[in-house]
DSSP file (Angstrom, degrees, kcal/mol; ACC not computed):
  #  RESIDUE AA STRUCTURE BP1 BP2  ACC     N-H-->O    O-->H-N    N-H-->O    O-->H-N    TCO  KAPPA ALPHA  PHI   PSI    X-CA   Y-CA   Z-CA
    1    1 A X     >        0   0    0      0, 0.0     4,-2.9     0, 0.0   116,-0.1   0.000 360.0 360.0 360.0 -53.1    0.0    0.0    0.0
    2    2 A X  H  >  +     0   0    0      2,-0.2     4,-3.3     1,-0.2   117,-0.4   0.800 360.0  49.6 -53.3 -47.8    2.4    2.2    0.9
    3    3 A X  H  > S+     0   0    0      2,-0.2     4,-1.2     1,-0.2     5,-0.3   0.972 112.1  47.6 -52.4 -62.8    4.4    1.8   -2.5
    4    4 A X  H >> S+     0   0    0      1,-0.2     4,-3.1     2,-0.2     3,-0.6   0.944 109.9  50.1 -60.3 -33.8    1.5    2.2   -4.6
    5    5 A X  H 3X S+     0   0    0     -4,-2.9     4,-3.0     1,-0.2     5,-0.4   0.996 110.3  49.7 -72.4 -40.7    0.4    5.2   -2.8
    6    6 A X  H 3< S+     0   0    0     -4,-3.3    -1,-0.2   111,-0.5    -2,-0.2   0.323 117.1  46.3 -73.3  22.1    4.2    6.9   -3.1
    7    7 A X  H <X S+     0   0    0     -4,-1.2     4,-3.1    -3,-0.6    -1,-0.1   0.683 111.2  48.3 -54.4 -84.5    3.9    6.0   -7.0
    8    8 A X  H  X S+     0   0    0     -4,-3.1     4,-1.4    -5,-0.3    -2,-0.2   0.758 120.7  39.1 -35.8 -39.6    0.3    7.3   -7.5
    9    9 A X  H  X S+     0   0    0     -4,-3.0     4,-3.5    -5,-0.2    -1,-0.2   0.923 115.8  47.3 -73.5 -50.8    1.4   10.6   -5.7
   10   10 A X  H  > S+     0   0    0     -5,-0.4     4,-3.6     2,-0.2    56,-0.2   0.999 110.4  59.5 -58.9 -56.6    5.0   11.0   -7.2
   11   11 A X  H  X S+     0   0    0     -4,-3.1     4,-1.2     1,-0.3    55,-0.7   0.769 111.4  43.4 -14.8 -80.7    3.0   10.2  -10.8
   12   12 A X  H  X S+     0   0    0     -4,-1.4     4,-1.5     1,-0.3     5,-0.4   0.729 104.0  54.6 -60.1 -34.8    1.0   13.2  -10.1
   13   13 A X  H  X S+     0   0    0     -4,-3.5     4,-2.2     2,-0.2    -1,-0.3   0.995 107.4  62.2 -69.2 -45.2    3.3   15.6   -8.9
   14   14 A X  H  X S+     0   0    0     -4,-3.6     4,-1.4    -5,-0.2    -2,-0.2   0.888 102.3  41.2 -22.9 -72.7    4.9   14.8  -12.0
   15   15 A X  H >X S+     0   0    0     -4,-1.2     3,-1.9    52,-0.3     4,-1.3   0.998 112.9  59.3 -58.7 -59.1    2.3   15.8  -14.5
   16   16 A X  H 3X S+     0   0    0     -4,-1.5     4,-2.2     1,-0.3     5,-0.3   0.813 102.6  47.5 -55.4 -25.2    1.7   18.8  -12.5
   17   17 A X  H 3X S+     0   0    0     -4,-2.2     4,-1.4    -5,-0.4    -1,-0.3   0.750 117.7  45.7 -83.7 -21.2    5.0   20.1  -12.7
   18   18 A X  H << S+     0   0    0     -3,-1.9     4,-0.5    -4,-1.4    -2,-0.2   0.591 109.1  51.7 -61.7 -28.2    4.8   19.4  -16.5
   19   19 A X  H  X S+     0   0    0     -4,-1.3     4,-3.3     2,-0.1    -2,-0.2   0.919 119.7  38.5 -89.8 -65.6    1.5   20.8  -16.7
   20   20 A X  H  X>S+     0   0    0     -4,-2.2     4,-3.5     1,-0.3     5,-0.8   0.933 113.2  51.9 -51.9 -70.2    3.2   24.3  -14.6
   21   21 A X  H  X5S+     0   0    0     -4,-1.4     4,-6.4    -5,-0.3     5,-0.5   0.949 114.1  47.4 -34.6 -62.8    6.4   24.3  -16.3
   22   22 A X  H  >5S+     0   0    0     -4,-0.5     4,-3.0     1,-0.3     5,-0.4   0.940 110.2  52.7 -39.6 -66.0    4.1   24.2  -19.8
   23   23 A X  H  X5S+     0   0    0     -4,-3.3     4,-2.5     1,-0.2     3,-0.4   0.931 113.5  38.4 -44.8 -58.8    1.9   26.9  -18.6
   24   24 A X  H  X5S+     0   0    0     -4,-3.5     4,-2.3     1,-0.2     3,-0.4   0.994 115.9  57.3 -56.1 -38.6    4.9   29.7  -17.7
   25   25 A X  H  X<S+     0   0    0     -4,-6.4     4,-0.6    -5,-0.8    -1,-0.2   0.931 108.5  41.6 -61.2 -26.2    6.5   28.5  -20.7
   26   26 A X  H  < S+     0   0    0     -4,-3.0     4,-0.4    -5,-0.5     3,-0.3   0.874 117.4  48.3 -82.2  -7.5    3.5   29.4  -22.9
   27   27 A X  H >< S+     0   0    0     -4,-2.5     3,-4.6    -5,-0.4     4,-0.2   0.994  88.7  90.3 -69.7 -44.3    2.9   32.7  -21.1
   28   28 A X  H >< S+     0   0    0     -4,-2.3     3,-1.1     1,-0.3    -1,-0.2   0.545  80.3  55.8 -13.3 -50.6    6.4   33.9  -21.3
   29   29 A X  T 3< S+     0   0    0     -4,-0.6    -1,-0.3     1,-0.3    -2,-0.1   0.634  98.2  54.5 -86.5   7.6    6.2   35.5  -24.2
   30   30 A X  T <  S+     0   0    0     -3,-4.6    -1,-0.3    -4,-0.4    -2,-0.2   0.692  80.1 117.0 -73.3 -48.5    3.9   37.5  -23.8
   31   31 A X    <   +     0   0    0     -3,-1.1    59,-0.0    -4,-0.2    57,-0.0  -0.051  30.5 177.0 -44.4 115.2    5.4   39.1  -20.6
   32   32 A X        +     0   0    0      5,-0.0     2,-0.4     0, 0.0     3,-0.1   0.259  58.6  87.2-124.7  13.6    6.3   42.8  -20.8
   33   33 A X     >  -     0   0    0      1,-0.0     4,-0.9   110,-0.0    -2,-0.1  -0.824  59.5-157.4  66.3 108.1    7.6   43.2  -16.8
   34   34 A X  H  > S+     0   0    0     -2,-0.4     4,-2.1     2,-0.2     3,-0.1   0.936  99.6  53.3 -35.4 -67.7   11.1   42.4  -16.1
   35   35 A X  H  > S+     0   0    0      1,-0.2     4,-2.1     2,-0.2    -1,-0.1   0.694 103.9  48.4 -27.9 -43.9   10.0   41.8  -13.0
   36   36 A X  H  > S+     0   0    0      2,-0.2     4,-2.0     3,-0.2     5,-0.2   0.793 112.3  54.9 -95.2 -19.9    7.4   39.5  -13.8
   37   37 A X  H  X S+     0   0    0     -4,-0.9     4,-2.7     2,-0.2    -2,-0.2   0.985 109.0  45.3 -29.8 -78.7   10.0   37.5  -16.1
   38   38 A X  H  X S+     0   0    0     -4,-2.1     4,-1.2     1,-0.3     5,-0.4   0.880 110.5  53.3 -85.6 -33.9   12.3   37.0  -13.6
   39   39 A X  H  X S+     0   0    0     -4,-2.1     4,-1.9     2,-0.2    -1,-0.3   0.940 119.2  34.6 -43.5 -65.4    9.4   35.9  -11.0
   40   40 A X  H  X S+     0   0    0     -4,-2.0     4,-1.9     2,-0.2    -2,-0.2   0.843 115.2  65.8 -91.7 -29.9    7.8   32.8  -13.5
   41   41 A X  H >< S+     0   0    0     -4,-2.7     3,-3.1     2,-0.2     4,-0.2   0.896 108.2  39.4 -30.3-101.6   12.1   32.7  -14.4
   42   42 A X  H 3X S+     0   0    0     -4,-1.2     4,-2.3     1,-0.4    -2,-0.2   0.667 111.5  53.9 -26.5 -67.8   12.4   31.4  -10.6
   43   43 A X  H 3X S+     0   0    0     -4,-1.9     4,-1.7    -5,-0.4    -1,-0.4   0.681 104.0  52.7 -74.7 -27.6    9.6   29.4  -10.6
   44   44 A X  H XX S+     0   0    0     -3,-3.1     3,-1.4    -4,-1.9     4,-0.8   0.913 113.8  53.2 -31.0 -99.9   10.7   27.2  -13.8
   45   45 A X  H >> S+     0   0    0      1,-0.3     4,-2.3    -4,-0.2     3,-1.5   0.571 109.3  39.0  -8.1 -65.1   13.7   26.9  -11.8
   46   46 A X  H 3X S+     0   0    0     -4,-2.3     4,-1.1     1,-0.3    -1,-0.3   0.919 112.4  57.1 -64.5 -54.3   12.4   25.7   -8.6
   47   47 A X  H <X S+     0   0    0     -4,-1.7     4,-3.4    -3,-1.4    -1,-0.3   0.642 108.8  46.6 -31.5 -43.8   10.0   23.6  -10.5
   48   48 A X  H <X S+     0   0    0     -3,-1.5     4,-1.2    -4,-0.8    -2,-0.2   0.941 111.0  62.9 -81.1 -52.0   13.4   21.7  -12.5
   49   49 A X  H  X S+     0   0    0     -4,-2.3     4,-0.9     2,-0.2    -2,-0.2   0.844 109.4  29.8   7.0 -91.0   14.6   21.6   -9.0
   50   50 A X  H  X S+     0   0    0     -4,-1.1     4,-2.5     1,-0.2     3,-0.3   0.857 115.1  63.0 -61.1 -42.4   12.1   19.5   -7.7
   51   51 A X  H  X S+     0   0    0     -4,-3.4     4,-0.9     1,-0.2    -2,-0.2   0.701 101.4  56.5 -62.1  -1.3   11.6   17.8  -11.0
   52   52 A X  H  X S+     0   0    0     -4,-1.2     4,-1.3     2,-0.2     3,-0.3   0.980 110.0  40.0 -78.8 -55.7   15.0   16.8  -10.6
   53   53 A X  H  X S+     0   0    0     -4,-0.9     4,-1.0    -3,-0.3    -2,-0.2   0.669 109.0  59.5 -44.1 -41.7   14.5   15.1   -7.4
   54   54 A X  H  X S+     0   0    0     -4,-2.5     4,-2.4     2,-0.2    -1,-0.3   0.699 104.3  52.5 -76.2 -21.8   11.2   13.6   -8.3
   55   55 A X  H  X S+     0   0    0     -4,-0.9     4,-3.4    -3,-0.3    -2,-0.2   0.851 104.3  55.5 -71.1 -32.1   12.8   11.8  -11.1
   56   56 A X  H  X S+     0   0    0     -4,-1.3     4,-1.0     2,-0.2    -2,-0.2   0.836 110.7  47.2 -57.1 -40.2   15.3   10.6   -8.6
   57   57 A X  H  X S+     0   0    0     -4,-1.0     4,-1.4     2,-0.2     5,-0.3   0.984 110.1  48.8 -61.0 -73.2   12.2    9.3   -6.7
   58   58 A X  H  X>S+     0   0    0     -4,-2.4     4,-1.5     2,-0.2     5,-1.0   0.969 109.5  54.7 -46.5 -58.5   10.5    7.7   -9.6
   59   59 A X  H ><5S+     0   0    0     -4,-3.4     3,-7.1     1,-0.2     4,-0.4   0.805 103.0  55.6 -35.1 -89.0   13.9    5.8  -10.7
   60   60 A X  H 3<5S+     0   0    0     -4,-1.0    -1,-0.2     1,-0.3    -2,-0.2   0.632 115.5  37.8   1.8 -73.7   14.2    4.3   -7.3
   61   61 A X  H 3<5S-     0   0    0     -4,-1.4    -1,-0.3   -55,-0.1    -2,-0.2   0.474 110.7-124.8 -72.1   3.8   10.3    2.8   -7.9
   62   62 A X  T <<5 +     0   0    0     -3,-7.1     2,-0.3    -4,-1.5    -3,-0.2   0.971  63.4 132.3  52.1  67.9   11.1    2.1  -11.3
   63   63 A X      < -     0   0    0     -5,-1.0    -1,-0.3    -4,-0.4    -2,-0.1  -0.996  57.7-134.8-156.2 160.1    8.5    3.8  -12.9
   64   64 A X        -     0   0    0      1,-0.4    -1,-0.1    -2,-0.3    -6,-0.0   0.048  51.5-120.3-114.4  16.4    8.7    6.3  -16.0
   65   65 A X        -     0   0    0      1,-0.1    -1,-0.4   -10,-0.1     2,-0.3  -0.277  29.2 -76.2  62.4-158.1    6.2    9.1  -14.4
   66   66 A X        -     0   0    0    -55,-0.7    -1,-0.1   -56,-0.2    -3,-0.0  -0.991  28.7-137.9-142.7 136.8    3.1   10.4  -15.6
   67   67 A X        -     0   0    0     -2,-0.3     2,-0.3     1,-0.1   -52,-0.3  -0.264  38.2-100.0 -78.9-173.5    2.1   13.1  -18.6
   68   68 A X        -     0   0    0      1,-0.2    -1,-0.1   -53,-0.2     5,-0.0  -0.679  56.1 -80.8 -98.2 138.5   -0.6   15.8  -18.0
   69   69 A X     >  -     0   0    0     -2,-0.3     4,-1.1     1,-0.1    -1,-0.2  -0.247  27.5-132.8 -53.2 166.5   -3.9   14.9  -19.4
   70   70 A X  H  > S+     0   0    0      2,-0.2     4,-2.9     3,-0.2     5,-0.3   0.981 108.0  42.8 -80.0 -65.4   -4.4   15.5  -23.0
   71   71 A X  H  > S+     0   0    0      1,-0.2     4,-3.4     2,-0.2     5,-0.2   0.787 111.9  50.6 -15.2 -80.2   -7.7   17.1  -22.2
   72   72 A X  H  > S+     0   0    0      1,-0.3     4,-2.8     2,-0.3    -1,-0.2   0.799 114.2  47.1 -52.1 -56.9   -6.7   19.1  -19.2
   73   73 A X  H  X S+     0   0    0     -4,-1.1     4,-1.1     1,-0.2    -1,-0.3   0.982 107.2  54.0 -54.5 -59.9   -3.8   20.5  -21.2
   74   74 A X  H >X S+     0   0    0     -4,-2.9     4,-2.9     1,-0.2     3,-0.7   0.875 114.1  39.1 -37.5 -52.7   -5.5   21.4  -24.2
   75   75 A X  H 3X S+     0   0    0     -4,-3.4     4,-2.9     1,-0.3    -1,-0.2   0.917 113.2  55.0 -65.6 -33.4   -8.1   23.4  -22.5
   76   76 A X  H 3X S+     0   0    0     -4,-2.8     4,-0.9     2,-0.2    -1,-0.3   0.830 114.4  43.1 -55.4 -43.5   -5.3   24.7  -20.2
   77   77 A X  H <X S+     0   0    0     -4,-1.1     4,-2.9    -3,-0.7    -2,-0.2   0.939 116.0  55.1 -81.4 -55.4   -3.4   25.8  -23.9
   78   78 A X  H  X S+     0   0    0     -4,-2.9     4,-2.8     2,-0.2    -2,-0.2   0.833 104.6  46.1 -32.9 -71.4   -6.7   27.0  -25.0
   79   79 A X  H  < S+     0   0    0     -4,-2.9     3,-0.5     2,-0.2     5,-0.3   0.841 112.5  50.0 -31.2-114.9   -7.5   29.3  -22.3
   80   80 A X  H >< S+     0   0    0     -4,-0.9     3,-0.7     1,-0.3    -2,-0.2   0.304 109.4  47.5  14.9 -68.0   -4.5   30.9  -22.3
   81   81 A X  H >X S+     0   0    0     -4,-2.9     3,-3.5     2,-0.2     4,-1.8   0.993 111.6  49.4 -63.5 -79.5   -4.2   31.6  -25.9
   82   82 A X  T 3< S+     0   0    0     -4,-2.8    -1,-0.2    -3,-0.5    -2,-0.2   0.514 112.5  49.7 -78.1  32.5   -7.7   33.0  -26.3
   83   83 A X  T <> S+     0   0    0     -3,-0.7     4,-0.5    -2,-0.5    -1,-0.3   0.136 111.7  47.8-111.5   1.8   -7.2   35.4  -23.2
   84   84 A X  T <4 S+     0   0    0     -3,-3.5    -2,-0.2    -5,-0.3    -3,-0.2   0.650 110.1  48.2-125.4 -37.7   -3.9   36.6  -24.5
   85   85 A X  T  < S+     0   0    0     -4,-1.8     3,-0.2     2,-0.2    -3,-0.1   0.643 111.8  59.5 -71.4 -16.6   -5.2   37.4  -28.2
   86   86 A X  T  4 S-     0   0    0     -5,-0.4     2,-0.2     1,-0.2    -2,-0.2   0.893 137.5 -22.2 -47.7 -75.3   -8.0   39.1  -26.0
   87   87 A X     <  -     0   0    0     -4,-0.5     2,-0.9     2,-0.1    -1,-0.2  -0.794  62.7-141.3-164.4 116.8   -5.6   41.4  -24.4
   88   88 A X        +     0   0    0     -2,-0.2     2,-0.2    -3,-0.2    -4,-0.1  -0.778  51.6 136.8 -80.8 102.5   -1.9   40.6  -24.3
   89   89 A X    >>  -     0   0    0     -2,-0.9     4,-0.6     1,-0.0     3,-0.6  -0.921  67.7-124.6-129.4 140.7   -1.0   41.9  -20.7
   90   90 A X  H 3> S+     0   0    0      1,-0.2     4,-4.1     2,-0.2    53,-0.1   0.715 113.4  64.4 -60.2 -14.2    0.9   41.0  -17.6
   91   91 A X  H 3> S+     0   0    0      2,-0.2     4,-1.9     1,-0.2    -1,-0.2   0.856 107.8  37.5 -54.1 -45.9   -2.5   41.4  -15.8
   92   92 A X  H <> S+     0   0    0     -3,-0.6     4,-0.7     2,-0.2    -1,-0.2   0.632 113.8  57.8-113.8   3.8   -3.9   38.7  -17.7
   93   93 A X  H >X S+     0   0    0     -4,-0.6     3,-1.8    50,-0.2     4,-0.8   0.901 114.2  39.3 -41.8 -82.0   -0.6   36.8  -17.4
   94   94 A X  H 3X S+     0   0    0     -4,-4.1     4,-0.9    49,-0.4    -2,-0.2   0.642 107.0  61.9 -34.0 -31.1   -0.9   37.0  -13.9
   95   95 A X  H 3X S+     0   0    0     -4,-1.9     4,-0.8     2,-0.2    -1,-0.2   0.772 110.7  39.0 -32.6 -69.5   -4.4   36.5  -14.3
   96   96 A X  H XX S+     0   0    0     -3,-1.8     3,-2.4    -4,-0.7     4,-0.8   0.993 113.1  58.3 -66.2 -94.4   -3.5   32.6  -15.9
   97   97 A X  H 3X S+     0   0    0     -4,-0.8     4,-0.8     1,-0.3    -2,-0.2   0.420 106.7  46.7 -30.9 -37.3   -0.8   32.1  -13.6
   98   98 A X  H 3X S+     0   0    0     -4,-0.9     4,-2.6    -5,-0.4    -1,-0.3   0.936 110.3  45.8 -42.3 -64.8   -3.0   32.5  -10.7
   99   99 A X  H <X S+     0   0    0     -3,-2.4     4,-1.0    -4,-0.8    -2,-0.2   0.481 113.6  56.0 -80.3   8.9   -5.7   30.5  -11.5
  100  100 A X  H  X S+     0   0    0     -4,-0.8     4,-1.8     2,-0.1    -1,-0.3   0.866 105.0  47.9 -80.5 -58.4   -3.2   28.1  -12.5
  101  101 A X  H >X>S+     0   0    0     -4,-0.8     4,-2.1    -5,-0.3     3,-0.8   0.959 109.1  54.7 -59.6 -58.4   -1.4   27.9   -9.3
  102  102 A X  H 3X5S+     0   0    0     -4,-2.6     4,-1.0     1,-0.3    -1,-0.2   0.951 111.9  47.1 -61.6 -41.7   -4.8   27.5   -7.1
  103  103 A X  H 3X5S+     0   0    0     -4,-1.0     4,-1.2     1,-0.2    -1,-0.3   0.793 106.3  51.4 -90.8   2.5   -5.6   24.7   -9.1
  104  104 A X  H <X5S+     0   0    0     -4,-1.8     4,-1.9    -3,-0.8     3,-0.3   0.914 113.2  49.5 -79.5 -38.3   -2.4   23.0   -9.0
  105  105 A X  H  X5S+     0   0    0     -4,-2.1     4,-2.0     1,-0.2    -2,-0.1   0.735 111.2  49.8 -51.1 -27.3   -2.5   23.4   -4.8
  106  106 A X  H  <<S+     0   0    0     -4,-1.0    -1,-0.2    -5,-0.6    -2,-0.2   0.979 113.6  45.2 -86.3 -36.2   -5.9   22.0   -4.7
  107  107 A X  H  X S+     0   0    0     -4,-1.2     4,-0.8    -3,-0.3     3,-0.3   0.765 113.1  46.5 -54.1 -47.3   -4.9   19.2   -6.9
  108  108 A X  H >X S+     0   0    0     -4,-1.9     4,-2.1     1,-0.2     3,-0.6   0.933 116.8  50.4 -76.2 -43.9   -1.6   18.3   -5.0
  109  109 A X  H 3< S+     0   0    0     -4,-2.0     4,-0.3     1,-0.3    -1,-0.2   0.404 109.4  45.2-105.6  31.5   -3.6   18.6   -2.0
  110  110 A X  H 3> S+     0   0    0     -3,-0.3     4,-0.7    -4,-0.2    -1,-0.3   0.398 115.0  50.5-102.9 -21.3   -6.4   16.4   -3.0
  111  111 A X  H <X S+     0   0    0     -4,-0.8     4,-1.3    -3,-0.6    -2,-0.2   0.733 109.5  51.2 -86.5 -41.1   -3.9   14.1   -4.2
  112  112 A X  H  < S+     0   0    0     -4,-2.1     6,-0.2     1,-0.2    -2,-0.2   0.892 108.7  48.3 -57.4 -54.9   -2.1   14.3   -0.8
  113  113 A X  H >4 S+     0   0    0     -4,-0.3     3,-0.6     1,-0.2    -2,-0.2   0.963 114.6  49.5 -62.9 -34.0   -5.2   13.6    1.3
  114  114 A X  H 3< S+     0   0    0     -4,-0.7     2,-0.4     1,-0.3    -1,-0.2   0.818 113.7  44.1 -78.0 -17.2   -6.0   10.4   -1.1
  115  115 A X  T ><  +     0   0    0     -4,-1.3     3,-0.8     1,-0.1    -1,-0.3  -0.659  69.2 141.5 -90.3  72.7   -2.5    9.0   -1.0
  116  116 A X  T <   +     0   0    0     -3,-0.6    -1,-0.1    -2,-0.4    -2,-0.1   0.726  65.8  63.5-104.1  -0.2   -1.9    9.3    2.8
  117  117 A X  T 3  S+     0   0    0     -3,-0.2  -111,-0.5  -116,-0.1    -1,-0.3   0.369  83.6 131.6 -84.5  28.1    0.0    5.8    3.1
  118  118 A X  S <  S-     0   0    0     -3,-0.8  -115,-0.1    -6,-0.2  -116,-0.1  -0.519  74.3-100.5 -81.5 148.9    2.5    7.7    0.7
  119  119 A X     >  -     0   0    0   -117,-0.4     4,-1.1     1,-0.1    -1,-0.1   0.079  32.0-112.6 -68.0-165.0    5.7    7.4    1.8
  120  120 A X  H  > S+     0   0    0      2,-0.2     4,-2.5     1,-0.2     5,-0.3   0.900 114.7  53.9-100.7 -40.5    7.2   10.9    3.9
  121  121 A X  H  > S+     0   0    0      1,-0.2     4,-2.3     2,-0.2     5,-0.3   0.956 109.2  51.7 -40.5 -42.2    9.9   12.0    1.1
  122  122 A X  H >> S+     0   0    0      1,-0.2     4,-1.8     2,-0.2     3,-0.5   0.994 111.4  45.7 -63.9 -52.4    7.0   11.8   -1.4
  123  123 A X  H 3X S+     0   0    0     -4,-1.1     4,-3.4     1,-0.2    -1,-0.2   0.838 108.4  56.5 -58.1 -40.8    5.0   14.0    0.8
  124  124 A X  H 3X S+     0   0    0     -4,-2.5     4,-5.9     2,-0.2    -1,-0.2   0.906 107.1  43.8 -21.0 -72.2    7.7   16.1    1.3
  125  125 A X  H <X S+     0   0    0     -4,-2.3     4,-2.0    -3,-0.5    -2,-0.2   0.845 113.1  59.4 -63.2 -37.9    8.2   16.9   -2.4
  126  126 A X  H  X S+     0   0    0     -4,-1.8     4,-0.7    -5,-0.3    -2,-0.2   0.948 103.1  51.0 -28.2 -85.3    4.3   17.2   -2.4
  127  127 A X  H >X S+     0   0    0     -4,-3.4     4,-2.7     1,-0.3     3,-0.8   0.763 108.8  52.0 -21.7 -70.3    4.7   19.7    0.0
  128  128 A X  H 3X S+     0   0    0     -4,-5.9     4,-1.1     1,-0.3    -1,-0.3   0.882 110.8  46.0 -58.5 -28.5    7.4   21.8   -2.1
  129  129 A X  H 3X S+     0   0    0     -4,-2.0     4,-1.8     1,-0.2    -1,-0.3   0.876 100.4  59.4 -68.2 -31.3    5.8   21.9   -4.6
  130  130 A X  H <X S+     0   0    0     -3,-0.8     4,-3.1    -4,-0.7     5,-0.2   0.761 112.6  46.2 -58.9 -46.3    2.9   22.8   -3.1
  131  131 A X  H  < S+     0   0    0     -4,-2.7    -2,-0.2     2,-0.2    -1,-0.2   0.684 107.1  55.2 -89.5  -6.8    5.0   26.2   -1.7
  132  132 A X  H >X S+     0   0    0     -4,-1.1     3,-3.0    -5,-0.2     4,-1.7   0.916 109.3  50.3 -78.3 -74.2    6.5   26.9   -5.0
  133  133 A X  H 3X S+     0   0    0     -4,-1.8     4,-2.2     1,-0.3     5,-0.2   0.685 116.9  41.9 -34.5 -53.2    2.7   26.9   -6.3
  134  134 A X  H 3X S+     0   0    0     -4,-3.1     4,-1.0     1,-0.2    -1,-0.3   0.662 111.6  47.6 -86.3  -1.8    1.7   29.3   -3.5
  135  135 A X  H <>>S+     0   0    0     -3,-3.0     4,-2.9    -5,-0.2     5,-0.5   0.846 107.9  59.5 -88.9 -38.5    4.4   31.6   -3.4
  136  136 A X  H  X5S+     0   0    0     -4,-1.7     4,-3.4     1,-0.2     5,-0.4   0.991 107.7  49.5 -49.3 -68.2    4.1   32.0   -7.4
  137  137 A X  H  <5S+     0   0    0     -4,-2.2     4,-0.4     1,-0.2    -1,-0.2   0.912 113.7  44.6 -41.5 -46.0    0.6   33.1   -6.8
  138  138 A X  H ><5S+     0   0    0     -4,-1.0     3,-1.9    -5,-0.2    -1,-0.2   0.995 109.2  53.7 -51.6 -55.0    1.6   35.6   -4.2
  139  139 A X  H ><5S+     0   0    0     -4,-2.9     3,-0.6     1,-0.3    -2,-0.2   0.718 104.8  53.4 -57.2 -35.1    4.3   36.8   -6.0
  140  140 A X  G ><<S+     0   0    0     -4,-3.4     3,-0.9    -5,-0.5    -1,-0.3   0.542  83.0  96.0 -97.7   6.2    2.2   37.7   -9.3
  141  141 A X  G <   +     0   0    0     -3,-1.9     3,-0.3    -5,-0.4    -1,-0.2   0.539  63.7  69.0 -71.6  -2.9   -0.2   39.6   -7.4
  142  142 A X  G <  S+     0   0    0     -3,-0.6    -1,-0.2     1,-0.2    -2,-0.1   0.532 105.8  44.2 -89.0 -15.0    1.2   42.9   -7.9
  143  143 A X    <         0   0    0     -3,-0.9   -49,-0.4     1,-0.1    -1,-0.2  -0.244 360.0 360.0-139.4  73.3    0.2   42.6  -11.7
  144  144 A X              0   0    0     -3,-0.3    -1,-0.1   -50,-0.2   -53,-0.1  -0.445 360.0 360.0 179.7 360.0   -3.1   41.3  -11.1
């Protein structure tokens, strides 16, 4: 039990950090803020960080991770795009980024409560990730 749940969990933090990474990457270019650069800049980072670690994790179980749903992406790509041909802003960067960030914390920590025999390194990682998520969201509230 305890294996399968620090799979299922690591699995997911995977795609989410795949799903996160995607999202800044597609906003980026969009981005007229230095400032607001080098903030979703940092948060890549931290994000490759952890992914680094979480790969280290997965090896260990032998398992190859998990992608972001097709769906989930698409719509995610979707959004994005027709809010940014809308008005190309760091407001409505921040905007995306937000709502991005809330649902990746609600996710991780829906994910968290449902694995709970996961081991405590998994949880861990959970956790950071979970505090990269909420600090991004703070942090892009000034161009809101």
């Amino acid at each position: 039990m305890v294996e399968q749940d620090t799979i299922k969990l690591l699995r997911e933090c995977d795609s989410g950090i795949k799903m996160g990474v995607a999202a800044i990457d597609e906003v980026m270019g969009s981005v007229k803020s230095q400032e607001l650069r080098q903030t979703l800049q940092k948060s890549m980072e931290e994000n490759e960080q952890i992914k680094n670690d979480l790969q280290a994790m997965l090896v260990d179980y032998h398992d190859e991770g998990k992608e972001p749903n097709p769906m989930a992406k698409g719509m995610s790509w979707f959004k994005t795009n027709m809010k940014l041909m809308m008005n190309e802003s760091d407001s409505v960067v921040a905007d995306l980024i937000t709502d991005g960030c809330n649902m990746g914390v609600k996710s991780l920590n829906r994910y968290m409560n449902q694995y709970k025999a996961a081991d405590e390194k998994s949880k861990d990682l959970t956790k950071r990730l979970i505090g990269v998520e909420e600090r991004l969201a703070y942090e892009v509230r000034p161009f809101l």
